[in-house]
N, CA, C and O atoms as a GROMACS GRO file, in nm:
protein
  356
    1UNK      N    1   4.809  -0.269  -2.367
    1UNK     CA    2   4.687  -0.305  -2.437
    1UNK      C    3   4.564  -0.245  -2.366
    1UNK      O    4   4.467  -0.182  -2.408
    2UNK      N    5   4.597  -0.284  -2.254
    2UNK     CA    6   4.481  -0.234  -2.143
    2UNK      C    7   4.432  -0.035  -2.172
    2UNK      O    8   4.320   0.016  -2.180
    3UNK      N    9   4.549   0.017  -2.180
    3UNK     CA   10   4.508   0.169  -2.155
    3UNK      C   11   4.466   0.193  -2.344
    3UNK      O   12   4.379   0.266  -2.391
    4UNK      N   13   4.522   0.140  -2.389
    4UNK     CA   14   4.486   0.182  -2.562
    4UNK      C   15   4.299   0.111  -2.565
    4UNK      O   16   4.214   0.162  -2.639
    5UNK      N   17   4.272   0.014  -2.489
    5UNK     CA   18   4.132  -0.002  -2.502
    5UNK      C   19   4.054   0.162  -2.409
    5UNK      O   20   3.978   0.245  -2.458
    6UNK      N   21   4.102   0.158  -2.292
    6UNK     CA   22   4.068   0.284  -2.194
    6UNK      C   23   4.098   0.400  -2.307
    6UNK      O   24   3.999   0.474  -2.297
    7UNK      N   25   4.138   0.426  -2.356
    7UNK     CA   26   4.200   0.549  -2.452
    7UNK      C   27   4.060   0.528  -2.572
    7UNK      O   28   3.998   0.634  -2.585
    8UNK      N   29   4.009   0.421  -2.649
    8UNK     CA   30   3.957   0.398  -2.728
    8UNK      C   31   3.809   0.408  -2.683
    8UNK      O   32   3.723   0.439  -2.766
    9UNK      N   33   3.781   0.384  -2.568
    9UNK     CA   34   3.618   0.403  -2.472
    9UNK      C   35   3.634   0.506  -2.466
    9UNK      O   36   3.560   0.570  -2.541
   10UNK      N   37   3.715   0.574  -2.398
   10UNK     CA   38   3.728   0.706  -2.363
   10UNK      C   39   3.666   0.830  -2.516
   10UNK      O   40   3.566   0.902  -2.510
   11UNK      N   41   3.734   0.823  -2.602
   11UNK     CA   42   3.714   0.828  -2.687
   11UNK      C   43   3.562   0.851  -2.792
   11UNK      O   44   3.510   0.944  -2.856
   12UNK      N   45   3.533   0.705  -2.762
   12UNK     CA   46   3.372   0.700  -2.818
   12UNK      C   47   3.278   0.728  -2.725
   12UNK      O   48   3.159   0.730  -2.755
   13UNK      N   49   3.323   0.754  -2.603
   13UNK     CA   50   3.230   0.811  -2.545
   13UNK      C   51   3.241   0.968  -2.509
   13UNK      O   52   3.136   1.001  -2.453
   14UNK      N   53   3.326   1.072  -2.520
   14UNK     CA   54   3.348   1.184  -2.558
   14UNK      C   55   3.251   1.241  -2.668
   14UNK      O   56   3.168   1.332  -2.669
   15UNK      N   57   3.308   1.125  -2.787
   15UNK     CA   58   3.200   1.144  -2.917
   15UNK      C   59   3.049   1.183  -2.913
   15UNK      O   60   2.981   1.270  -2.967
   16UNK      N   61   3.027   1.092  -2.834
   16UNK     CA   62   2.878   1.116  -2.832
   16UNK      C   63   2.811   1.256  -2.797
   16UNK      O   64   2.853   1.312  -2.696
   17UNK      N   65   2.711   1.319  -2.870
   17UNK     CA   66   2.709   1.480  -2.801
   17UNK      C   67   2.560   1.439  -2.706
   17UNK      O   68   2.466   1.361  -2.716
   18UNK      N   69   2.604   1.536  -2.619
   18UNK     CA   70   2.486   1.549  -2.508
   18UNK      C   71   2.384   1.640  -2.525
   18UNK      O   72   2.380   1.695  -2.634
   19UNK      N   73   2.291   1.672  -2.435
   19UNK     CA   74   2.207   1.766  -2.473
   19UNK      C   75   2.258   1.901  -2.442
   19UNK      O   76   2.209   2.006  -2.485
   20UNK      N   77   2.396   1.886  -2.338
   20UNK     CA   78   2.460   2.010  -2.300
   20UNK      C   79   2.548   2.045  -2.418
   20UNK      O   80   2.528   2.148  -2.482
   21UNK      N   81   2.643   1.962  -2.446
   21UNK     CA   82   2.710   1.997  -2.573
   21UNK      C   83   2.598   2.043  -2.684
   21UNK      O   84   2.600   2.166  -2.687
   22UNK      N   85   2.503   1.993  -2.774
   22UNK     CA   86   2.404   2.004  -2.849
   22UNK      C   87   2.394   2.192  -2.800
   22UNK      O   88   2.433   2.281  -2.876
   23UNK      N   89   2.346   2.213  -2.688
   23UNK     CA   90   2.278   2.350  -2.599
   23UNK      C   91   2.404   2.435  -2.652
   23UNK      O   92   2.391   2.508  -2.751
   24UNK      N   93   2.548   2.422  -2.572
   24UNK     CA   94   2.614   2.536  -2.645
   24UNK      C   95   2.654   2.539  -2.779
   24UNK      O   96   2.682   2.654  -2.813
   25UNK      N   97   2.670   2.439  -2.887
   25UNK     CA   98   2.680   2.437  -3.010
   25UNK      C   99   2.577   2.557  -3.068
   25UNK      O  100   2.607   2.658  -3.131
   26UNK      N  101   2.443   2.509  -3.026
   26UNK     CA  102   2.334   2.601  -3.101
   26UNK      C  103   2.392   2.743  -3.024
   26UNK      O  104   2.475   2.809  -3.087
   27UNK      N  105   2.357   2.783  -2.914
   27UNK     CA  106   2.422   2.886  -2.858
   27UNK      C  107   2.580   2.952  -2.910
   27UNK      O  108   2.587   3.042  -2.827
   28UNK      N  109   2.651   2.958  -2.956
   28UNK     CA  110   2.754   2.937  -2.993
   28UNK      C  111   2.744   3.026  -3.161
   28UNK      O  112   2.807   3.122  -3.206
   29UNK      N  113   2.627   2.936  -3.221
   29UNK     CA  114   2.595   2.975  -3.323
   29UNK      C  115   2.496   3.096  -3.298
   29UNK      O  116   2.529   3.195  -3.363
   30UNK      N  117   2.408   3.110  -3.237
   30UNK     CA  118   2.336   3.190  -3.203
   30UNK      C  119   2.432   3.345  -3.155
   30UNK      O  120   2.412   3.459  -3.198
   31UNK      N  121   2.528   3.302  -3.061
   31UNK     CA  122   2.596   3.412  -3.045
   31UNK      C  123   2.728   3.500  -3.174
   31UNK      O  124   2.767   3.616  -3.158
   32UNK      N  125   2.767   3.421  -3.276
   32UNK     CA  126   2.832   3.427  -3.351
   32UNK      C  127   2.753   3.535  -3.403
   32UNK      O  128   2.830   3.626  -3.435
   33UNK      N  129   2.632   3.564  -3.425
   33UNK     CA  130   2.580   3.649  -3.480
   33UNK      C  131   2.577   3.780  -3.387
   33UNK      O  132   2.502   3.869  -3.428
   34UNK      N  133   2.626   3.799  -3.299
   34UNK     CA  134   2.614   3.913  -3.214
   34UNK      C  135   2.732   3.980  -3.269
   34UNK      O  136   2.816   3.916  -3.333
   35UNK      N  137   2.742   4.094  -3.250
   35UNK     CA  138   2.887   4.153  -3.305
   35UNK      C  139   2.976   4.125  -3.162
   35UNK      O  140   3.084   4.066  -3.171
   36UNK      N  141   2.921   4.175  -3.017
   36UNK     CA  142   2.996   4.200  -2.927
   36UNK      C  143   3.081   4.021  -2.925
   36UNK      O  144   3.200   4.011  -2.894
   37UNK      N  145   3.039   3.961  -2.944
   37UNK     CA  146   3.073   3.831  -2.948
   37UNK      C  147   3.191   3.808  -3.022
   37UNK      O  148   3.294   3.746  -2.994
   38UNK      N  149   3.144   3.893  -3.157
   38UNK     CA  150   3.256   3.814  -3.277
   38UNK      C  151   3.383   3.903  -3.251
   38UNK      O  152   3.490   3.874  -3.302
   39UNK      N  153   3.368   3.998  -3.181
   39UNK     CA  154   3.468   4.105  -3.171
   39UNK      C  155   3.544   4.041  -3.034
   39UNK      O  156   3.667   4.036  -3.043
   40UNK      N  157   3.481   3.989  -2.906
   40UNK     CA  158   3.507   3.943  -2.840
   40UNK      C  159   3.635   3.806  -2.863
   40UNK      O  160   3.747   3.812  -2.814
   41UNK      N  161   3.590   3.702  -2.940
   41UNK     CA  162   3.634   3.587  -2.995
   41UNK      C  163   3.764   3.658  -3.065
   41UNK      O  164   3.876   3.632  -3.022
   42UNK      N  165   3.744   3.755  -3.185
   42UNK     CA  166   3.874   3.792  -3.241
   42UNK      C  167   3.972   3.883  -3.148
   42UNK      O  168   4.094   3.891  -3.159
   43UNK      N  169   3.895   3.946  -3.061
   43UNK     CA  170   3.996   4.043  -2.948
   43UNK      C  171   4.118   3.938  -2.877
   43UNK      O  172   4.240   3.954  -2.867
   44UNK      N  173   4.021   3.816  -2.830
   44UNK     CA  174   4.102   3.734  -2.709
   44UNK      C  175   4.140   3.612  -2.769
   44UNK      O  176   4.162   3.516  -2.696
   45UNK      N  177   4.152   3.602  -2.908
   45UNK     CA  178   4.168   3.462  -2.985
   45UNK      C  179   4.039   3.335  -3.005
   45UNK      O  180   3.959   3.310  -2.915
   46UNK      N  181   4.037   3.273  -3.122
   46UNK     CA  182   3.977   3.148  -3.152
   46UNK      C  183   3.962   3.052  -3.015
   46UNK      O  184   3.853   3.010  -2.977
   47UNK      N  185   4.066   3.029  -2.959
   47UNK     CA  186   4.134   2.910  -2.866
   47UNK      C  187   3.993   2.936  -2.746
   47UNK      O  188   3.914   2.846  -2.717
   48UNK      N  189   3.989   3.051  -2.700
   48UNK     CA  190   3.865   3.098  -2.613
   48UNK      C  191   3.718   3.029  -2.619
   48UNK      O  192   3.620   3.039  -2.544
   49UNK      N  193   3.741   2.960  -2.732
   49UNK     CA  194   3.585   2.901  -2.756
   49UNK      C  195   3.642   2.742  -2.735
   49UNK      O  196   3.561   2.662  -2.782
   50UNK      N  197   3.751   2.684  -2.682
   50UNK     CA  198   3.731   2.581  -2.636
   50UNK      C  199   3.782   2.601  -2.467
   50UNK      O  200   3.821   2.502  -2.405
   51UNK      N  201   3.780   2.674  -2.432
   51UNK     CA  202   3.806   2.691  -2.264
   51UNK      C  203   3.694   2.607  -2.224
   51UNK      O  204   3.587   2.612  -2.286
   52UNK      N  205   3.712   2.534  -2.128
   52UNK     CA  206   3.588   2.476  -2.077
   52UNK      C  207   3.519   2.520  -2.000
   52UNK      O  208   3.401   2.486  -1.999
   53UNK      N  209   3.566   2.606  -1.914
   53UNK     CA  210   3.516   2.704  -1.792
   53UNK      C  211   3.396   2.815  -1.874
   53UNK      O  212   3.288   2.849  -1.826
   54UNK      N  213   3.464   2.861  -2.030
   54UNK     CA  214   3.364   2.956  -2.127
   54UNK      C  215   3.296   2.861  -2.173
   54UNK      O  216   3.182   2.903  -2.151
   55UNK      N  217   3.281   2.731  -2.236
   55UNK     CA  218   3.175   2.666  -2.289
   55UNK      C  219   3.064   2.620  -2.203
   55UNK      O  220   2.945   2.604  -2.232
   56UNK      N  221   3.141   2.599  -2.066
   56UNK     CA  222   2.977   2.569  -1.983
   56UNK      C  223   2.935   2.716  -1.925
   56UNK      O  224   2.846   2.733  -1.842
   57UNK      N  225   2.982   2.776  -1.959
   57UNK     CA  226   2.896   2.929  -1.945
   57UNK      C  227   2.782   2.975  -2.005
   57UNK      O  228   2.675   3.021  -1.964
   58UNK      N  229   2.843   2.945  -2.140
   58UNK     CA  230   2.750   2.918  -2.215
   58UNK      C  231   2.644   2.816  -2.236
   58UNK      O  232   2.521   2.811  -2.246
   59UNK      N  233   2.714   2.762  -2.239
   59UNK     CA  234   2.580   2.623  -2.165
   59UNK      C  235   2.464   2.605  -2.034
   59UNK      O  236   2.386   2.513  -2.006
   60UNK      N  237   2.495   2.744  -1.970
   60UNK     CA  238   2.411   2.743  -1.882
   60UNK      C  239   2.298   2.794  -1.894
   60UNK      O  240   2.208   2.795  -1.811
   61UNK      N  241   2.302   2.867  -2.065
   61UNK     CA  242   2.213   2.987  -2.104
   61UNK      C  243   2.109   2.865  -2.182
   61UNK      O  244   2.159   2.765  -2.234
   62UNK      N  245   1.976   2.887  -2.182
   62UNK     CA  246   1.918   2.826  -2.340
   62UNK      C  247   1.887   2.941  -2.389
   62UNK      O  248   1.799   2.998  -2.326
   63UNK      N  249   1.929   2.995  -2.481
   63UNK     CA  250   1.916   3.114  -2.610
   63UNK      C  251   1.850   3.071  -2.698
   63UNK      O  252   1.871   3.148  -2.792
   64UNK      N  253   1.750   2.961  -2.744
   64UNK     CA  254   1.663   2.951  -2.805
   64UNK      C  255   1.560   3.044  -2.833
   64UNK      O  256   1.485   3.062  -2.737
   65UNK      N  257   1.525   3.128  -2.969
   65UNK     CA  258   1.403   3.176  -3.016
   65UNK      C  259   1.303   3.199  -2.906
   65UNK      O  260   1.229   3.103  -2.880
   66UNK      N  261   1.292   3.272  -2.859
   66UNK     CA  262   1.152   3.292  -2.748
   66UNK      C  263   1.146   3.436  -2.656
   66UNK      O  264   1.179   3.551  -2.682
   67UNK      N  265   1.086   3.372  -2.536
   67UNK     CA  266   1.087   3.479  -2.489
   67UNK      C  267   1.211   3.512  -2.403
   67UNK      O  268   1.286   3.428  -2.353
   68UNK      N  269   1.220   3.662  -2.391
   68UNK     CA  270   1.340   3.711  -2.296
   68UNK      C  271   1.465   3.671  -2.386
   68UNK      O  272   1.558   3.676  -2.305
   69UNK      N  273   1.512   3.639  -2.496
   69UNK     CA  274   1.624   3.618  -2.518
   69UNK      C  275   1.715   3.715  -2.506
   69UNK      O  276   1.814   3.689  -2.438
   70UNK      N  277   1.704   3.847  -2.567
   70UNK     CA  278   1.779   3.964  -2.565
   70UNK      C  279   1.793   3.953  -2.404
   70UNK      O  280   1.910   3.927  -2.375
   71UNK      N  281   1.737   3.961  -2.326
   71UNK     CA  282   1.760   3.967  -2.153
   71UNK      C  283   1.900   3.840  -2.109
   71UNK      O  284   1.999   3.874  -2.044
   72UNK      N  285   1.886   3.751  -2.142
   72UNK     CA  286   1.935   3.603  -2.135
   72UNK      C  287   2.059   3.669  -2.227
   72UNK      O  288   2.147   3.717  -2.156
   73UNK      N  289   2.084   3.682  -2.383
   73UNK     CA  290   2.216   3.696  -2.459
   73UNK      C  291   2.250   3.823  -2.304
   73UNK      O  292   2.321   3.772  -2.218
   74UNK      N  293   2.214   3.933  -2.283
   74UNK     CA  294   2.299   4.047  -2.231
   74UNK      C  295   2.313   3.988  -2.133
   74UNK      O  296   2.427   4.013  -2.093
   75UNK      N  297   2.239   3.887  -2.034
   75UNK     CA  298   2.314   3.831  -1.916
   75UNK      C  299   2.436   3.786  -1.926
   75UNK      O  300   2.536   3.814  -1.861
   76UNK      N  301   2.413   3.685  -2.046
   76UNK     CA  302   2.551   3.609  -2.077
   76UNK      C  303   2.682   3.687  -2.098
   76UNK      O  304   2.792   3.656  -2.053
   77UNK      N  305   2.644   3.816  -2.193
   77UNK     CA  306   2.790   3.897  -2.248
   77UNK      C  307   2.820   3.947  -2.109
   77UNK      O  308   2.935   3.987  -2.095
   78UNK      N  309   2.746   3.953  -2.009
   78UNK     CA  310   2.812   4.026  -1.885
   78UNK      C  311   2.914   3.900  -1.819
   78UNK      O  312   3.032   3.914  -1.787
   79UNK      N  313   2.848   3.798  -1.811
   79UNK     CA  314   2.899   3.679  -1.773
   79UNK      C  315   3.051   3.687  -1.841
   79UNK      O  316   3.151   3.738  -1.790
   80UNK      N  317   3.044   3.645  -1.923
   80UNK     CA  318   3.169   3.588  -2.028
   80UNK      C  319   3.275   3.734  -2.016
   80UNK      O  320   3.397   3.719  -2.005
   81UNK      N  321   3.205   3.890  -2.021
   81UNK     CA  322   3.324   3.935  -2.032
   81UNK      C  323   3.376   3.952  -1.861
   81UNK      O  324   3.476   4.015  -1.826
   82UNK      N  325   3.295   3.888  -1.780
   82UNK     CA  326   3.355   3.909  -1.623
   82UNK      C  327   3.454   3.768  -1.629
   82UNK      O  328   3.570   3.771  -1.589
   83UNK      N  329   3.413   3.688  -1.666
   83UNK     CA  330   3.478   3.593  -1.701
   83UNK      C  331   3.653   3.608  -1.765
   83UNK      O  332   3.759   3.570  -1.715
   84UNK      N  333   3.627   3.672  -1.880
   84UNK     CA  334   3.754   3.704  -1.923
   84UNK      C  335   3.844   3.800  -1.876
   84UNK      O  336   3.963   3.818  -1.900
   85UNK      N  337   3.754   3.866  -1.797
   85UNK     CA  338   3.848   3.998  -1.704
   85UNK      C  339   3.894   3.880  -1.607
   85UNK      O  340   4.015   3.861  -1.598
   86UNK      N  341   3.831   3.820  -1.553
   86UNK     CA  342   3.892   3.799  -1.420
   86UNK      C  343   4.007   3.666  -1.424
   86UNK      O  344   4.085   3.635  -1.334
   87UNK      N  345   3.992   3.610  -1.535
   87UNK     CA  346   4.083   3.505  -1.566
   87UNK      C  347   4.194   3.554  -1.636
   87UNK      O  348   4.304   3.499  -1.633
   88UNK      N  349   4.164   3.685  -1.716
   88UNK     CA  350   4.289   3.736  -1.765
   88UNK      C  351   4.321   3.673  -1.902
   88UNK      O  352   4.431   3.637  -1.946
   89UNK      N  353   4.213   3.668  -1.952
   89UNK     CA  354   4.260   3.585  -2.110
   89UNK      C  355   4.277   3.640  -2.182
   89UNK      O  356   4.308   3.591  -2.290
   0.00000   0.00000   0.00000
């Protein structure tokens, strides 16, 4: 009984999105529109966008509308594809 309540907290509190989750969602979407991205995602599979090690990568970026973004997205594609070289995905 005990772990099905722990299982059920666990749970609703996962649910809840953060401002970090919220950050790569928009990001995420933001990058979907890049080609190197979408080519990226279909090269190394779907599954790649729930790695957790790649989602807080992305999450480290804010890619919001402004300034420097193009600087910030090409940081990131360097990131993510050193990322995938070196993990081998």
């Amino acid at each position: 009984m005990q772990i099905m309540m722990d299982v059920t907290i666990w749970l609703l509190i996962t649910s809840i999105p953060s401002k970090k989750r919220k950050r790569i969602k928009q990001n995420i979407t933001v990058l979907k529109k890049q080609v190197w991205f979408s080519n990226l995602i279909k090269n190394k599979g779907f599954l790649l966008l729930f790695n957790a090690d790649f989602r807080n990568i992305i999450g480290n970026y804010d890619l919001t509308v402004g300034t420097n973004q193009r600087e910030k997205i090409s940081s990131l594609k360097r990131e993510l594809e050193t990322f995938v070289y070196i993990k081998n995905l």
